[in-house]
C-alpha positions as CSV (number, residue, x, y, z in Angstrom):
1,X,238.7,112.3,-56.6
2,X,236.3,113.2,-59.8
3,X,239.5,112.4,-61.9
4,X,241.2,109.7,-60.1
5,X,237.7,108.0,-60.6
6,X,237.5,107.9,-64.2
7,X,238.7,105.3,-66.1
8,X,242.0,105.9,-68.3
9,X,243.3,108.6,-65.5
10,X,246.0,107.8,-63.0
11,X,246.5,110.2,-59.8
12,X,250.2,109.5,-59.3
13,X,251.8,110.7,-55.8
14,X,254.9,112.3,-56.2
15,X,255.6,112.8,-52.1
16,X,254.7,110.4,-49.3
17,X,254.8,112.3,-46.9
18,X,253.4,115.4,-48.3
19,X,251.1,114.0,-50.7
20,X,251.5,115.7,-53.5
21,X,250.1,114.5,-56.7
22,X,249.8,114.7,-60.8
23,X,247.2,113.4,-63.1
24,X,248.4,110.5,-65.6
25,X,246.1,109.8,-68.7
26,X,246.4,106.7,-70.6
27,X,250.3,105.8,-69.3
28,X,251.6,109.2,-69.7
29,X,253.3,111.1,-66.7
30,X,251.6,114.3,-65.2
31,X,253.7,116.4,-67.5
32,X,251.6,115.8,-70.8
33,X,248.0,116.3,-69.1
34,X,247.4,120.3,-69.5
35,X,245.3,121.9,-66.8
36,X,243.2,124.9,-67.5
37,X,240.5,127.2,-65.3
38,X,237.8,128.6,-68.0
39,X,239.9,127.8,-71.0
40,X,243.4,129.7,-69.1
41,X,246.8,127.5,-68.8
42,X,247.4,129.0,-65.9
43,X,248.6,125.4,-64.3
44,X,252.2,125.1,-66.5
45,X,255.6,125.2,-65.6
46,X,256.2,125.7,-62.1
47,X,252.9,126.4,-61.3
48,X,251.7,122.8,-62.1
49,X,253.0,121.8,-59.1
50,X,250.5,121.1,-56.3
51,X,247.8,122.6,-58.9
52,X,244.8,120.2,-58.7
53,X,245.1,119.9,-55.1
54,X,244.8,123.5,-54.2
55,X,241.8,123.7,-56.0
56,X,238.4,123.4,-53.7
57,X,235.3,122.6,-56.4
58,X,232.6,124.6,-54.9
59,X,232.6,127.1,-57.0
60,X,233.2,124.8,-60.8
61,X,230.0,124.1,-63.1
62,X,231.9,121.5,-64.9
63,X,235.1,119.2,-65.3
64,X,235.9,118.6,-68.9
65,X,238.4,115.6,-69.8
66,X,239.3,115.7,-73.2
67,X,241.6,112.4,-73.8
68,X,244.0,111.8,-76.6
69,X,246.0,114.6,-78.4
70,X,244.1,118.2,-78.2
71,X,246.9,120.8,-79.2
72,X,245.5,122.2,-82.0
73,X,243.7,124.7,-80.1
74,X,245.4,124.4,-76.5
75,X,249.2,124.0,-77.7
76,X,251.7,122.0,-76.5
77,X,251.4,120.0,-73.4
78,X,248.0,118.4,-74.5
79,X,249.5,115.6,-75.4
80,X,248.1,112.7,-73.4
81,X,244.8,114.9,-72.9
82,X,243.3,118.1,-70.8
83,X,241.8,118.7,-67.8
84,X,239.4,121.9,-68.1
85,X,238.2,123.5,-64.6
86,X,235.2,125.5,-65.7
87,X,234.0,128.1,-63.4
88,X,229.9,128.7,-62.6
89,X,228.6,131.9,-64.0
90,X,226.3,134.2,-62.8
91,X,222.4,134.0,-63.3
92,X,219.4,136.2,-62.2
93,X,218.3,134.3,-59.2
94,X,221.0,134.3,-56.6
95,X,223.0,131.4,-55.5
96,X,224.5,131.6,-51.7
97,X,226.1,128.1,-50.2
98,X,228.4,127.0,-47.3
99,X,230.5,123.6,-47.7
100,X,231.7,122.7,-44.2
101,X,233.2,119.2,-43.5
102,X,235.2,117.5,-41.5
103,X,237.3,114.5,-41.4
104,X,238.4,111.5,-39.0
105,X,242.0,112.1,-40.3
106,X,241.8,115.7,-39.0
107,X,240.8,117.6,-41.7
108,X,238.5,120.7,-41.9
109,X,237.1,122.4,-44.6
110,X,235.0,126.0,-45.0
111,X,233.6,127.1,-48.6
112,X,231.5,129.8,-49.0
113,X,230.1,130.6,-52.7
114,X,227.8,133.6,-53.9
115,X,226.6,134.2,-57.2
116,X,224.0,136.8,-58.9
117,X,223.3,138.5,-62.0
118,X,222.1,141.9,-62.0
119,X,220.8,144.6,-65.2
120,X,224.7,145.4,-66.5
121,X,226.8,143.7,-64.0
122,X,227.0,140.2,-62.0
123,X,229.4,139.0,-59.9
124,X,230.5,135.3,-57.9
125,X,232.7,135.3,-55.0
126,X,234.1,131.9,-53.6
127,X,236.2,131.5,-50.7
128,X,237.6,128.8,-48.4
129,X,240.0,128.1,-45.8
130,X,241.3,124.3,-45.9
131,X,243.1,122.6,-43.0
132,X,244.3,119.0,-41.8
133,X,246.4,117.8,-39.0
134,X,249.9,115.6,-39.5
135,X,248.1,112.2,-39.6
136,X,250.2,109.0,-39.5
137,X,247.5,106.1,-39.5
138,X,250.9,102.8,-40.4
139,X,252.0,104.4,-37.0
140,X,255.8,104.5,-38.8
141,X,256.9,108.0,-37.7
142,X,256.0,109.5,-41.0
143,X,252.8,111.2,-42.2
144,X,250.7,110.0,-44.3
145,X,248.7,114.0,-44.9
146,X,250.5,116.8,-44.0
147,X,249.8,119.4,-41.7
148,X,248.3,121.8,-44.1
149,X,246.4,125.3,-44.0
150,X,245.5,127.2,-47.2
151,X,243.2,129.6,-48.0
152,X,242.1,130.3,-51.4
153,X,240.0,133.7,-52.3
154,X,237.9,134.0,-56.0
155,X,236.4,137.2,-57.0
156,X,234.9,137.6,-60.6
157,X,233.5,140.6,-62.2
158,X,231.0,140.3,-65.5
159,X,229.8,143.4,-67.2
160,X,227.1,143.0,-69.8
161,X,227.8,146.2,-72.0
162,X,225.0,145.0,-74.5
163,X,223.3,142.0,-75.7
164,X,226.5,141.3,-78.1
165,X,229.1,142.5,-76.1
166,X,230.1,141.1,-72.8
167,X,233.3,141.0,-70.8
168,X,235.0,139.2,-67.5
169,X,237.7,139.9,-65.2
170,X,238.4,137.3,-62.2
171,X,241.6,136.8,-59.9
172,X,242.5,133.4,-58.4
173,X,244.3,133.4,-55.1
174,X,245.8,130.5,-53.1
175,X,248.1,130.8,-50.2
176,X,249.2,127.6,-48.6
177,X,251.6,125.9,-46.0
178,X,252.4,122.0,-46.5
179,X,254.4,120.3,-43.7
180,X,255.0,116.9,-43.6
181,X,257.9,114.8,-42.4
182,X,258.6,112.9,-38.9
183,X,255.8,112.8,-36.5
184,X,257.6,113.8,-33.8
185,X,259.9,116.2,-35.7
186,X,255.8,118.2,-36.3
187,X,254.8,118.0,-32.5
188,X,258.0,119.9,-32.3
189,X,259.6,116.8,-30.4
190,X,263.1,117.3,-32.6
191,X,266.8,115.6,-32.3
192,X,269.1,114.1,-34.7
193,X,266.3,110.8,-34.7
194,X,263.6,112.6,-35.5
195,X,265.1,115.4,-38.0
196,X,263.3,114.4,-41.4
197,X,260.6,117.4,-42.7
198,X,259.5,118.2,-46.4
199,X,257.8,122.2,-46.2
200,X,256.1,123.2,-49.0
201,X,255.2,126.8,-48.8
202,X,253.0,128.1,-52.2
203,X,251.4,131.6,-53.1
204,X,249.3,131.9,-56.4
205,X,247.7,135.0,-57.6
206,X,246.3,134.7,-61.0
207,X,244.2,136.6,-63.4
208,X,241.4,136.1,-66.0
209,X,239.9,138.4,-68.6
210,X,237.9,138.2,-71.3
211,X,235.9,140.5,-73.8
212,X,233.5,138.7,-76.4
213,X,231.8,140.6,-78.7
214,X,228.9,139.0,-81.3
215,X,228.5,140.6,-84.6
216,X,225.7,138.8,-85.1
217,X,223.9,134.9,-84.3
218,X,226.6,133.5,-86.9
219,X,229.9,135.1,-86.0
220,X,231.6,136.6,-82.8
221,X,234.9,138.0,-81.8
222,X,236.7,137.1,-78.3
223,X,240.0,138.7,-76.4
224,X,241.0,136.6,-73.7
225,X,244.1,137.4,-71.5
226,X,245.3,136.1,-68.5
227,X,248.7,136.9,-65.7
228,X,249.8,134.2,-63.3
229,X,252.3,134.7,-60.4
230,X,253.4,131.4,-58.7
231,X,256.0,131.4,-55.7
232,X,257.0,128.0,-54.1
233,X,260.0,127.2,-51.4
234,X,260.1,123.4,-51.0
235,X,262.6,122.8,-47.7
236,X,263.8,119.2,-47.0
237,X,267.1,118.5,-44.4
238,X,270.4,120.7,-46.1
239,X,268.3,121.9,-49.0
240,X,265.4,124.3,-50.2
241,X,264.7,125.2,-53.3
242,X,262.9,128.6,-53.7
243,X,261.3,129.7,-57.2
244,X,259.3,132.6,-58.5
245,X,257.5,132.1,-61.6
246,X,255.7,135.1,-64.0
247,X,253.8,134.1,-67.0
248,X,251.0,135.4,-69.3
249,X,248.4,134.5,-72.1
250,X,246.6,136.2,-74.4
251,X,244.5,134.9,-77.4
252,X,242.1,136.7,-80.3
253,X,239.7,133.7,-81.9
254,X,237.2,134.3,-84.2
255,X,233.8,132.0,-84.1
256,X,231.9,131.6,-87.5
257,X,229.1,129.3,-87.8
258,X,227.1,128.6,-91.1
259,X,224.2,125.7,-91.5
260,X,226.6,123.1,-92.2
261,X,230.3,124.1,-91.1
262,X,231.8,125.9,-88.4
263,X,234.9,128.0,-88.1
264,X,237.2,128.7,-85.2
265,X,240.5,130.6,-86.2
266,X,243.0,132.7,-84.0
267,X,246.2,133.3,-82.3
268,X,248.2,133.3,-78.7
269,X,250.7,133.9,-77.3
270,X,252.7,132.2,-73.9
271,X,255.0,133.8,-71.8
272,X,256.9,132.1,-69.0
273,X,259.4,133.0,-67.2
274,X,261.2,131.4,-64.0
275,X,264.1,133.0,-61.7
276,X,265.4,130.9,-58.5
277,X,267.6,131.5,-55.2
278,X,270.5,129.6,-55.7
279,X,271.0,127.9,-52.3
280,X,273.7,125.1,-53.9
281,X,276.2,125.1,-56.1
282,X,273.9,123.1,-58.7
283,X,273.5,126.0,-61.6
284,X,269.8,128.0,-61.3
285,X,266.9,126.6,-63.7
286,X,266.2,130.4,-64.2
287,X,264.8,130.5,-68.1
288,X,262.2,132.7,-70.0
289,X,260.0,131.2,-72.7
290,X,258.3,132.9,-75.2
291,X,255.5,131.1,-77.4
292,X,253.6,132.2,-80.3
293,X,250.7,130.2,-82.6
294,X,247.8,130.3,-85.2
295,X,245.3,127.9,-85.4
296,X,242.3,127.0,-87.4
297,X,239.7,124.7,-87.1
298,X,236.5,124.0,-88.9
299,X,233.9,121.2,-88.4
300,X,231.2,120.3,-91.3
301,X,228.2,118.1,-90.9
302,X,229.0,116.5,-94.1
303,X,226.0,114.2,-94.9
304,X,223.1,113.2,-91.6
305,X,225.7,110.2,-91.0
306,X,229.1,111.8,-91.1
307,X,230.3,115.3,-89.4
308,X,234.4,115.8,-89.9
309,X,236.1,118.1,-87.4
310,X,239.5,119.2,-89.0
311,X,242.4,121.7,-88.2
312,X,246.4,122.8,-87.7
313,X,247.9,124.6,-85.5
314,X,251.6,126.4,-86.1
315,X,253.8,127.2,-83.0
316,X,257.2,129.1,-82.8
317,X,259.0,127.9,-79.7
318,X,261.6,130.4,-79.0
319,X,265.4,128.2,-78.9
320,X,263.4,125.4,-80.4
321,X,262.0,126.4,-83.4
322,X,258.3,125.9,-85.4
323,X,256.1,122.8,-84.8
324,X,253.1,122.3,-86.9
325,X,250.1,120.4,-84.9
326,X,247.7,118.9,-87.8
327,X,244.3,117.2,-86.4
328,X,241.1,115.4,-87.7
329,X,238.6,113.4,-86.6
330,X,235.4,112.2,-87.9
331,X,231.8,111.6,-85.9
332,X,229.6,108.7,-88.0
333,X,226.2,108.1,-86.8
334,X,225.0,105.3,-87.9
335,X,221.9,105.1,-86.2
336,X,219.7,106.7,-83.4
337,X,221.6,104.2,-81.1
338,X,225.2,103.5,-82.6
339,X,227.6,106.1,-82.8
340,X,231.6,106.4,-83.9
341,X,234.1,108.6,-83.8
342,X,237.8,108.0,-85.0
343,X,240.4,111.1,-85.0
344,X,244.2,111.7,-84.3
345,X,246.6,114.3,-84.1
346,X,249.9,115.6,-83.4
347,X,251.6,117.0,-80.1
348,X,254.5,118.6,-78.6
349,X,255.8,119.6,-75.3
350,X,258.4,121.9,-74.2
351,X,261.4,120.6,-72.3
352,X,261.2,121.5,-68.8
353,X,262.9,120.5,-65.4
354,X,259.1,120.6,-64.0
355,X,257.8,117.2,-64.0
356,X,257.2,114.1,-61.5
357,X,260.9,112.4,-61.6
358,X,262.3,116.1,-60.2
359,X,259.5,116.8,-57.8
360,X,259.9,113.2,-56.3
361,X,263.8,114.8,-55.3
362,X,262.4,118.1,-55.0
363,X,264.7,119.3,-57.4
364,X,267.8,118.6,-55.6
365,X,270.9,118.6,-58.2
366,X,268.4,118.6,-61.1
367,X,270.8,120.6,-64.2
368,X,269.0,123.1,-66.4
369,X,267.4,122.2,-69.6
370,X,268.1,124.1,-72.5
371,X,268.1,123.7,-76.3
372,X,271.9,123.1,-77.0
373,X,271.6,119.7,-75.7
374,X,267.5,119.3,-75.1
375,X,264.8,119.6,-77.6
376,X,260.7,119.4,-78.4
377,X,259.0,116.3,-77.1
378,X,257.0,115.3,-80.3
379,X,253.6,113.0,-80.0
380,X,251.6,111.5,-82.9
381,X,248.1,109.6,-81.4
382,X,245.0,108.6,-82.5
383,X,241.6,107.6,-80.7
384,X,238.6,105.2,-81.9
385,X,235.3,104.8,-79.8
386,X,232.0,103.4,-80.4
387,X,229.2,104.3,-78.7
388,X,225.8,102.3,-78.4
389,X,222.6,103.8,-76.1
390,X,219.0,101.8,-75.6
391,X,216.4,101.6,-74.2
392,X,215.3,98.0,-72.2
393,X,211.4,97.7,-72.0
394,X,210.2,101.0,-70.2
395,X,212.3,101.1,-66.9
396,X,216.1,100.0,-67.6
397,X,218.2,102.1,-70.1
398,X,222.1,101.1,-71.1
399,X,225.0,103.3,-72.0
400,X,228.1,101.7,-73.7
401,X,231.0,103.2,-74.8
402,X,234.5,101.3,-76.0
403,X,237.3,103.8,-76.8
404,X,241.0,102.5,-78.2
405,X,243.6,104.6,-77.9
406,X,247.6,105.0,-79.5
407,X,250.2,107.6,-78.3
408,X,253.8,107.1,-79.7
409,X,256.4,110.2,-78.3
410,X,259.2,110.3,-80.2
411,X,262.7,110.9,-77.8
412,X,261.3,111.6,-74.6
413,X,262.7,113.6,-71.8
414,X,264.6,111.2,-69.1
415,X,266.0,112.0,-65.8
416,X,269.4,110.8,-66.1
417,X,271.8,110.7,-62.6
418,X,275.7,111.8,-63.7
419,X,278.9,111.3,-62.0
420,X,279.2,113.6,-59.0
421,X,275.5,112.9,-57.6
422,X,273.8,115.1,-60.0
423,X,270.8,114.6,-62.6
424,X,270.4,116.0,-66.5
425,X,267.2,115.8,-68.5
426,X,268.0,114.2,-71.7
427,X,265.7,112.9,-75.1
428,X,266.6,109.5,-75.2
429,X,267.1,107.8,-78.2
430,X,263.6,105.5,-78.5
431,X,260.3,106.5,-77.7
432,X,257.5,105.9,-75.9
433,X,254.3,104.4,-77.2
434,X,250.9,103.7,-75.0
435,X,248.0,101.8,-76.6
436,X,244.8,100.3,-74.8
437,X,241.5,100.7,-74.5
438,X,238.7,101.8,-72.3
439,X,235.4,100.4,-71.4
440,X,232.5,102.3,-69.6
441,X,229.2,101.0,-69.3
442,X,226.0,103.0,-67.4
443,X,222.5,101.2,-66.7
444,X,219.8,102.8,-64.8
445,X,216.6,101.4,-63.3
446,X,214.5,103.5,-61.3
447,X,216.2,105.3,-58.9
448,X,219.3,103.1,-59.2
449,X,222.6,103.6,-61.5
450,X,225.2,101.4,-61.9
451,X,228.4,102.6,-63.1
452,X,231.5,100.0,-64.8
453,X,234.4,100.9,-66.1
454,X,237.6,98.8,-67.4
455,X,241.2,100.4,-68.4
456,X,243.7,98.2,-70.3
457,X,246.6,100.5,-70.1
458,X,250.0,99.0,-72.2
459,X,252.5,101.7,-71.8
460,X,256.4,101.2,-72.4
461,X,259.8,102.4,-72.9
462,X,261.9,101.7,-75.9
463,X,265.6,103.5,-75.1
464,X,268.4,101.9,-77.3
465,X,266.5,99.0,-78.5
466,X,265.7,97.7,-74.6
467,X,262.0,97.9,-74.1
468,X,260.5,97.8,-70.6
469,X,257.3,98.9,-69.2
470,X,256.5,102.7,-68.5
471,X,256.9,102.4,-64.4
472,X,253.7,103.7,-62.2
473,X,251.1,102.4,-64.6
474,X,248.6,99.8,-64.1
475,X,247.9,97.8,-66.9
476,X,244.3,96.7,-65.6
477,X,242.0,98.7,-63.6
478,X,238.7,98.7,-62.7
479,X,235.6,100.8,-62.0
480,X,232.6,100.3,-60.5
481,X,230.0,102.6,-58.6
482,X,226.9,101.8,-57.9
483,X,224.2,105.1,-56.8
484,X,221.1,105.4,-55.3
485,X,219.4,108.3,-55.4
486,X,215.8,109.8,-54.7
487,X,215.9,113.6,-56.4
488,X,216.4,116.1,-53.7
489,X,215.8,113.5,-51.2
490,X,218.4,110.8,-50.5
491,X,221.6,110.0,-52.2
492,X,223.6,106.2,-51.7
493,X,226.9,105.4,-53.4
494,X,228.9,102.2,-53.2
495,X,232.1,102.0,-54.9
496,X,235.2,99.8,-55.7
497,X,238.5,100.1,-57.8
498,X,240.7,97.6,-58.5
499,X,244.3,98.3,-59.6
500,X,246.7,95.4,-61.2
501,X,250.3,95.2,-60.5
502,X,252.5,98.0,-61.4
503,X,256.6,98.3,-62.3
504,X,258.4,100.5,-60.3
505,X,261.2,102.6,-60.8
506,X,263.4,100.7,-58.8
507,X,262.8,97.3,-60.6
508,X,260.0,95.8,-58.0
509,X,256.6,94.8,-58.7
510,X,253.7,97.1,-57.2
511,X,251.0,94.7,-55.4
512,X,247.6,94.4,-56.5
513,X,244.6,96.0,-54.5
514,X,241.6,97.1,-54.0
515,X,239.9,99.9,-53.0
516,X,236.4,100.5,-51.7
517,X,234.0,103.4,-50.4
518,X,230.8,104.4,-49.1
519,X,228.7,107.6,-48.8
520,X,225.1,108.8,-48.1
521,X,223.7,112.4,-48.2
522,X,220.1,113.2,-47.4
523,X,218.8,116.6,-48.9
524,X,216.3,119.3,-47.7
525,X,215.5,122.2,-49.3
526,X,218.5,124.7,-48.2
527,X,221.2,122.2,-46.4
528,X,221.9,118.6,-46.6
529,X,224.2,116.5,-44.4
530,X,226.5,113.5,-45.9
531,X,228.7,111.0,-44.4
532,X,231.5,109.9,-46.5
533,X,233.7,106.3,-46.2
534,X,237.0,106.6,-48.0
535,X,238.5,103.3,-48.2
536,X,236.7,101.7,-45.7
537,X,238.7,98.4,-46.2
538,X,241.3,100.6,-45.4
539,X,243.9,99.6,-48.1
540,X,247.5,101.0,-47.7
541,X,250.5,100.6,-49.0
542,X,252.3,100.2,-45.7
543,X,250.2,97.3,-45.0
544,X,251.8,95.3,-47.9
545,X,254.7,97.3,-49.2
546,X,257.2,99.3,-47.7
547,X,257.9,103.1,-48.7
548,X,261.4,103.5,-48.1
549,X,264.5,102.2,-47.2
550,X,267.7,103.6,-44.5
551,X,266.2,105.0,-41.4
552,X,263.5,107.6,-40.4
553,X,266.4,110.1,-39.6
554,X,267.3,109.5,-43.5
555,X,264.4,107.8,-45.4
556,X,264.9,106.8,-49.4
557,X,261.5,107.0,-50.8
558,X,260.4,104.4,-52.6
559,X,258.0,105.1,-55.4
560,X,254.4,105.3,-54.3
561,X,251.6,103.6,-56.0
562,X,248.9,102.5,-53.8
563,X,246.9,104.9,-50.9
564,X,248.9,105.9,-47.8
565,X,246.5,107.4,-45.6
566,X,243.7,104.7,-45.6
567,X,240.5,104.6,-44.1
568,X,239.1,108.4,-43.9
569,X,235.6,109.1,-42.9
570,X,234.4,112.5,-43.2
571,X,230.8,114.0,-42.1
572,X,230.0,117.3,-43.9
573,X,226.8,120.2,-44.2
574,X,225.7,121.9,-47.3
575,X,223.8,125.1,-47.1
576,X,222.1,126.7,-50.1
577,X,219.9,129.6,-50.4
């Protein structure tokens, strides 16, 4: 919801009946947004799928967007921009809360989160166990929210060797079941009418180290290495498909920082690799990928007005060969209240079958990529904002910021069907190329804050000289949230998001719509309770649009771009100590 809200991001769902989702930043699909968890990219490949919803927040500090080409130090896949998850820390007084909630579409949700520094050692422990019911709220046989029960288990160690040296070891765990389908088929009430299921079955076990040493207040050394297991079965009528995937990262950076300038300069190196059960005669996607890169960076506060940020990045893609990633981007400040900032850089991502066109068929018939026939996804882009802050008289202060932004991606992979029912990613000859622009604007008064934001999103395809827009992207969309909110008393939020027309895959028109929400949350000093209204006006797209064609027994999806389970109140309790 945090990222959905924001303006130049896109939550695109992939399933309709099992709601499973990837986040789109400025017109680009889910496959150029990287996701990391403290810095780890431990959401790629196979393991992107389902990732930001398995993910309970209780136990981040922060959600950093970066938007716009960031490869130089994250490598390839940052091409549209990154999504990092950063975890809270320990600190000498303890932290203890509970998250419970539930919802009127069935849901129910337990968090616990403890947290506490002590002389050499700390540790924080987050667990959760998230559930919901099959809820069907267009009363068409098919669910809207899957039955679903995960459970998700975070344990983190910190040793404090020293005052310079310091080091971190955490595991991620998330075991889940996702069933959705025909209503009656998920009461258990099954023929040859009521046959239609999609079962999602995940487990993820992931690790994170790191060891950071500081020479001294200048300079500091940092090892960071991290192992991710991902298993998935999706099972639809006469298929499944049923993947294991093993990857790892490890990086050595080096931190220098003088008066003026500061230096960042390392290497990694990715792992990945993927093996499959091979259910159909369609040949396994089974590949291993080895990745290797230096980078440097440096940023120098030039004069009081100017600060340039500059730096290249050099990856060896094994089967595809060496990509150089060149960056800069320059902050002016041209007064106390007018800011600027103009960069670009270069991108690249790895061909992979992973990606929203093959999830939407669950992989069915999708072909193997490889590098006889596929190769490296390549990205130039460039970003421009201004920013402007005041003050009005004593009591009302305004925020503006108006970004631009240009992506071109040269030969794209496209999901191509072939004779014989099956599909082939291919680099098409044209490109891709995304320009618009962004407006937020924040202005508080009192206890009041008002929150607008615009997106002018232009995103389209040019394959063989035809040029057509990007499908799934809304060209106009706003923002707007308006808070009220008493410190540790009260909290009041009114919101509403408008999204224009969008092109679909199969040559319709998307219809315009709105959606709206309410929530209050009043705070003592170790609990609060909240009442949330998702959608209260209860916009879906079965109300205006349908989401398939053929019969329940044998539904075609159609592609999904408005909200399918509706209304959704939920009333929740927050325990702290």
């Amino acid at each position: 919801m945090l990222i959905s809200e924001s303006t130049g991001i896109q939550t695109q769902q992939t399933s309709p009946i099992s709601a499973n989702a990837s986040i789109r930043i400025q017109g680009l699909d889910g496959r150029y947004t990287q996701i990391l968890k403290d810095g780890f990219p431990i959401y790629s490949g196979a393991a992107s799928g389902l990732g930001l919803l398995q993910i309970p927040p209780l136990d981040l500090k922060q959600v950093e967007i970066i938007k716009g080409s960031s490869s130089t130090l994250y490598g390839g896949g940052a091409i549209a921009g990154l999504v990092n998850l950063i975890s809270k820390t320990p600190t000498d007084e303890r932290e203890l809360s509970f998250h419970l909630s539930g919802t009127s579409a069935l849901g129910l949700d337990l968090n616990g989160f403890y947290a506490q520094r002590f002389k050499k050692t700390g540790i924080t422990l987050f667990a959760a166990r998230n559930s919901s019911r099959a809820y069907d709220p267009a009363n068409i046989d098919l669910s809207a929210i899957p039955k679903v029960e995960r459970y998700v288990v975070n344990p983190r160690l910190f040793v404090y060797f020293s005052e310079k040296t310091k080091l971190d070891f955490g595991v991620n765990t998330a075991f889940e079941s996702r069933l959705g389908g025909d209503m009656h088929y998920l009461k258990g009430e099954r023929d040859n009418a009521h046959a239609y299921f999609e079962d999602n079955g995940t487990q993820r076990v992931s690790t994170q180290f790191s060891l950071e040493h500081r020479f001294n207040e200048h300079s500091k050394l940092a090892f960071r290495n991290s192992y991710s297991y991902f298993h998935r079965t999706i099972a639809v009528p006469d298929y499944t498909f049923d993947g294991r995937q093993n990857g790892t990262f490890s990086e050595i950076n080096y931190v220098r920082t003088g008066e003026i300038s500061e230096w960042v300069a390392g290497g990694n190196l990715w792992t990945d690799h993927f093996a499959e059960k091979r259910p159909t005669n369609t040949p396994t996607r089974n590949y291993t990928q080895t990745t290797g890169g230096l980078f440097v960076q440096n940023t120098t506060q030039i004069t009081d007005w100017l600060s340039v940020e500059s730096g290249v990045r050099g990856d060896y893609v094994a089967d595809y060969g060496f990509t150089l990633l060149p960056r800069v981007s320059g902050l002016f400040k041209i007064n106390n209240k007018l800011t600027s900032r103009i960069g670009g850089g270069f991108g690249y991502k790895t061909p992979t079958v992973f990606t929203e066109e093959s999830e939407r068929i669950h992989y069915k018939n999708v072909l193997p990529v490889n590098s006889e026939l596929n190769k490296l996804e390549r990205s130039y882009g460039a970003n421009a904002d201004v920013n402007y802050r005041t003050a009005i008289g004593d009591e009302v202060f305004l925020s503006v910021n108006q970004l631009f932004f240009y992506t071109y991606l040269n030969h794209p992979l496209m999901l191509n069907p072939l004779q014989g029912g099956n599909f082939q990613f291919q680099n098409i000859a044209g490109y891709i190329d995304t320009k618009g622009a962004e407006t937020n604007i924040k202005i508080r008064y009192d206890d009041f804050m008002l929150f607008i934001g615009y997106t002018f999103t232009d995103a389209k395809v040019n394959e063989n000289g035809a040029r057509f827009q990007n499908p799934l992207t809304a060209k106009h969309r706003l923002n707007n949230i308006l808070m009220y909110e008493i410190e540790d008393s009260w909290r009041i939020g009114l919101e509403a998001y408008y999204y224009s027309p969008q092109q679909l895959n199969d040559g319709a028109t998307g219809k315009t719509y709105w959606i709206c929400g309410a929530m209050v949350e009043k705070m003592w000093e170790h609990f609060s309770v909240y009442a949330n209204f998702e959608n209260f006006t209860d916009t879906r797209q079965t109300r205006f649009d349908s989401i398939y064609t053929g019969t329940v027994a044998n539904p075609v999806f159609r592609d999904i771009y408005a909200p399918l389970d509706g209304f959704v109140g939920s009333v929740g309790l927050k325990i702290r100590w």
